[in-house]
C-alpha positions in Angstrom: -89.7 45.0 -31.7 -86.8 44.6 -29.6 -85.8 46.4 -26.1 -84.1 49.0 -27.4 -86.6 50.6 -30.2 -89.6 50.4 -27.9 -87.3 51.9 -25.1 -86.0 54.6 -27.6 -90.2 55.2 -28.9 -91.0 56.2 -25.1 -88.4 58.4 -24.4 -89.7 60.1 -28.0 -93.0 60.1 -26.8 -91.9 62.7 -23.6 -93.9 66.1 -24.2 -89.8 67.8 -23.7 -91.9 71.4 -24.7 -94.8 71.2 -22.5 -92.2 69.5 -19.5 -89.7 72.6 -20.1 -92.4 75.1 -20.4 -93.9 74.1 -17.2 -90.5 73.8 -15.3 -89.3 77.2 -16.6 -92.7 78.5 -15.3 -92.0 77.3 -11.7 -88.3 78.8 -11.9 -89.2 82.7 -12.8 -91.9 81.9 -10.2 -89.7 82.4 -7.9 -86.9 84.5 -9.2 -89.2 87.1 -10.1 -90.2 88.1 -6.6 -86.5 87.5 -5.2 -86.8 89.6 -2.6 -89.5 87.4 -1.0 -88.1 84.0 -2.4 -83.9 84.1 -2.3 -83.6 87.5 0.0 -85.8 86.8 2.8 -84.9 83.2 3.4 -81.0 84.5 3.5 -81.7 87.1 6.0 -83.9 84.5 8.3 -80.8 81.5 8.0 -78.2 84.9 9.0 -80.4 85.6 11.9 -80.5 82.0 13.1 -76.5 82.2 12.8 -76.3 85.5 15.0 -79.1 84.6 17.2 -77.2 81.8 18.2 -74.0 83.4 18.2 -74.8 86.2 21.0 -77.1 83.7 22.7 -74.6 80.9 23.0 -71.4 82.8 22.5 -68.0 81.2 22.5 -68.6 79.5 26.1 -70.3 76.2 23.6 -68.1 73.7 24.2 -67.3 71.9 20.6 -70.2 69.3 18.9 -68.5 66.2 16.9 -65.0 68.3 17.2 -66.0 71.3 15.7 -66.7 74.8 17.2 -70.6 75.1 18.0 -70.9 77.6 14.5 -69.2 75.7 12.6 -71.3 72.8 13.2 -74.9 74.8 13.2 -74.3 76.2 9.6 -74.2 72.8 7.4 -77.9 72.4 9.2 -79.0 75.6 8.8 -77.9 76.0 5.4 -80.2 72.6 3.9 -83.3 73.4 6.3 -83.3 76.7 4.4 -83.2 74.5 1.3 -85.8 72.0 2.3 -88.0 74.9 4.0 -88.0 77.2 0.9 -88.3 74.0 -1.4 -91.3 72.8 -0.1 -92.8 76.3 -0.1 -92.4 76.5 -4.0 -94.3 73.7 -5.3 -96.9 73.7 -2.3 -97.5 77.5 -2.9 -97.8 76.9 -6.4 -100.4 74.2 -6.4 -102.6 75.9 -3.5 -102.4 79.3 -5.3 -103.9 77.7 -8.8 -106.5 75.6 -7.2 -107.4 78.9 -4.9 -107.8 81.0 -7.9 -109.3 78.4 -10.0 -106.5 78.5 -13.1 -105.4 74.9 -11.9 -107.5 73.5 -15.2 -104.6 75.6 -17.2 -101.9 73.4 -15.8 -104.1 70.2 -15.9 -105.5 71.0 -19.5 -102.1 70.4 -21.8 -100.4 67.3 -23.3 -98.5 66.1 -19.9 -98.5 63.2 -18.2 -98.5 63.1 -14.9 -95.0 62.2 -14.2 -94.0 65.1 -16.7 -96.2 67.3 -14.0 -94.9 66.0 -10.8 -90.9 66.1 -12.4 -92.0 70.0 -13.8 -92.8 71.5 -10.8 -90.3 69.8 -8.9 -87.7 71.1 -11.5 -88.6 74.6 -9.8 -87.7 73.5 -6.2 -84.5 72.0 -6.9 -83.7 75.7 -8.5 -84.7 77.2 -5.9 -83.3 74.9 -3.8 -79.9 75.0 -5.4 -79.7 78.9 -6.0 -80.5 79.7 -2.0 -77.7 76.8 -1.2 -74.8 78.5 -3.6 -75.4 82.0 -2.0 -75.9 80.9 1.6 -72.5 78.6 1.2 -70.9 81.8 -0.5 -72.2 83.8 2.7 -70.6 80.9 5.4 -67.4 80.8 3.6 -66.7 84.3 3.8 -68.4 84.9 8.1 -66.8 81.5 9.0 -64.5 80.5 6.4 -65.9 77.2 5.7 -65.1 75.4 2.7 -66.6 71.9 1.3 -65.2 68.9 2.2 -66.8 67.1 -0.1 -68.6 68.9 -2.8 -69.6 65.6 -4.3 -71.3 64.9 -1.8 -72.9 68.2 -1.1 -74.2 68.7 -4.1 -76.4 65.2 -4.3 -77.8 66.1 -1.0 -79.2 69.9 -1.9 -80.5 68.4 -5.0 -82.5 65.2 -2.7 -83.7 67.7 -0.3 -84.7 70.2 -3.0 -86.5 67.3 -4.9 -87.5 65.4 -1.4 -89.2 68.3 -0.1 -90.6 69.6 -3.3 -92.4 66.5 -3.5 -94.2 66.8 -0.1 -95.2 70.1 -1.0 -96.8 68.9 -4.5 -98.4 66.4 -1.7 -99.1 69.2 0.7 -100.8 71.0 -2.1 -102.9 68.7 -3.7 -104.7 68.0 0.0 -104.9 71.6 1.0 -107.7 73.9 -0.6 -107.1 77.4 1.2 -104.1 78.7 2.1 -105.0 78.2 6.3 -104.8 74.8 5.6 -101.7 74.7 3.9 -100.2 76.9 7.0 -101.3 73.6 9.4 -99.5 71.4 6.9 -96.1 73.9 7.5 -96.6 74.5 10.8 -97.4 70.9 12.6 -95.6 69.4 10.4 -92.9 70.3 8.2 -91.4 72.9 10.5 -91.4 70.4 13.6 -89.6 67.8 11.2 -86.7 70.6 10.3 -86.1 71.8 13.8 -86.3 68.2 15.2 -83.7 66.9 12.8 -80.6 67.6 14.1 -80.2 70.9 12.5 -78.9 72.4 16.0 -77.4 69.4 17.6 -75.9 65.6 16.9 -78.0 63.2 17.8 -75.3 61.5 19.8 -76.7 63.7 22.5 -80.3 62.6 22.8 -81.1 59.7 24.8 -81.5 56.5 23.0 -85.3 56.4 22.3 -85.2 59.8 21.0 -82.3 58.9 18.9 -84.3 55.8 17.2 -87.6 58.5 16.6 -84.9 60.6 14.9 -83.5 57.9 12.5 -86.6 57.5 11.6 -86.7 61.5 10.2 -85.6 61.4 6.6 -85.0 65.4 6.8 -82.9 64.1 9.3 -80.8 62.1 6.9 -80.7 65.7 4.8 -79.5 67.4 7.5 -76.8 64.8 8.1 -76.0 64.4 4.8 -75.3 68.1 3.9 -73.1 68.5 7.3 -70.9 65.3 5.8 -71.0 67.2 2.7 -69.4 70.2 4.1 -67.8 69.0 7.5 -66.3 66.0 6.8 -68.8 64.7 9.9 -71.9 63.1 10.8 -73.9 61.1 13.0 -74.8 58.3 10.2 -73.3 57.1 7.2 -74.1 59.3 4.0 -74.4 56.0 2.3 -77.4 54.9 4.4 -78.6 58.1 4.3 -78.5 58.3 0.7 -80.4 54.9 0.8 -82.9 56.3 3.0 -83.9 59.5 1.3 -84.4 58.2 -2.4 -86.7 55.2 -0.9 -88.3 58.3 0.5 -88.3 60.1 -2.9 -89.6 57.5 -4.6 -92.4 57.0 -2.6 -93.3 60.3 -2.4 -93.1 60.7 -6.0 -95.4 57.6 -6.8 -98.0 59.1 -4.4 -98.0 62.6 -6.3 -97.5 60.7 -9.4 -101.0 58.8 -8.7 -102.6 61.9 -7.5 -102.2 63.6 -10.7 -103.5 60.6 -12.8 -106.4 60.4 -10.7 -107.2 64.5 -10.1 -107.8 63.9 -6.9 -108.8 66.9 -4.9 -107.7 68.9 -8.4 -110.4 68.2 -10.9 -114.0 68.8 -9.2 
């Protein structure tokens, strides 16, 4: 049997039913409740803009050429994504094992990979529908455009998938809903704020500026404001680099997790 037939016999063997089923499931997850989901993280990202606005005020000298509001909104916008992201597939996974239905997901046809790519199909969605309204919202307050939508778009899509992928991770090892709150609290939220989101890294001294290399949100963040901007602290090549080595990882350790159940079947 050559290459090419066995190649074409595993992509046949894909469960594409139970894979859609499960990823449509994780979408209307969240658009159902879009008050909570789409609303409220728009409203939050709108607050950070005004807060900063009246606090700083037009006295902010410029950041990497650009007035201070103009920069802050590229960050703001893909923390949103990476925030709201990670709260869709970790929320998910900690709300069926809490509840007990978790053997309903587990139960069907799928492999693991089709698991780990189903429920990260809903946090790129989610991703991707909170970054096309919050741009809409910048454009029309700030009047930025995209300097290079290519770009843009590759980045909302890592850091919905990047970030969806920790929260499968997050959700797996958490088994009640305080424990998941640790998780965002000491460690994703300290990895958004600390990433650049409210100032270039050109500005912290150099051993802080090493730590923060080291941040693939902070690649994200950097990424997105090329995206937009036109600027950024690294090159969106080597942050591209960074962030799928990232991925990958990520996904190979949730992949293995679901082949093994651990800490989902008792």
């Amino acid at each position: 049997m050559d290459q090419l037939e066995m190649g074409v016999r595993r992509f046949g063997h894909v469960n594409w039913l139970g894979l859609r089923t499960l990823a449509l499931r994780e979408i209307l997850r969240f658009s159902v409740v879009w008050t909570q989901t789409l609303l409220a993280p728009l409203v939050t990202a709108g607050l950070f803009l005004l807060i900063f606005s009246i606090a700083v005020g037009p006295g902010r000298g410029d950041v990497m050429g650009l007035p201070f509001m103009v920069f802050l909104a590229p960050g703001i916008l893909m923390m949103t994504v990476i925030q709201n992201a990670f709260a869709n597939t970790s929320s998910s996974l900690v709300i069926s094992k809490v509840q007990g239905n978790i053997v309903d997901t587990l139960m069907p046809p799928l492999s693991p990979l089709e698991l780990v790519l189903g429920y990260l199909a809903g946090a790129v969605a989610r991703g991707l529908a909170i970054s096309l309204v919050l741009g809409i919202a910048l454009f029309a307050v700030l009047g930025i455009g995209i300097a290079h939508p290519l770009w843009t778009l590759v980045f909302v899509i890592l850091g919905g998938a990047l970030m969806g992928a920790i929260g499968i991770l997050a959700g797996v090892v958490a088994n009640k809903f305080d424990q998941m709150a640790a998780i965002t609290n000491f460690i994703v939220t300290p990895l958004a704020f600390l990433s650049g989101t409210f100032y270039s890294v050109e500005a912290l001294p150099p051993v802080l500026q090493k730590i923060t290399h080291v941040n693939p949100i902070f690649y994200l963040i950097d990424g997105a404001r090329f995206g937009i901007l036109g600027v950024s602290d690294s090159a969106p090549a080597l942050g591209l680099a960074v962030v799928l080595a990232a991925l990958g990882a990520i996904i190979a350790l949730t992949w293995w997790m679901f082949r093994t159940g651990y800490r989902l079947k008792s």
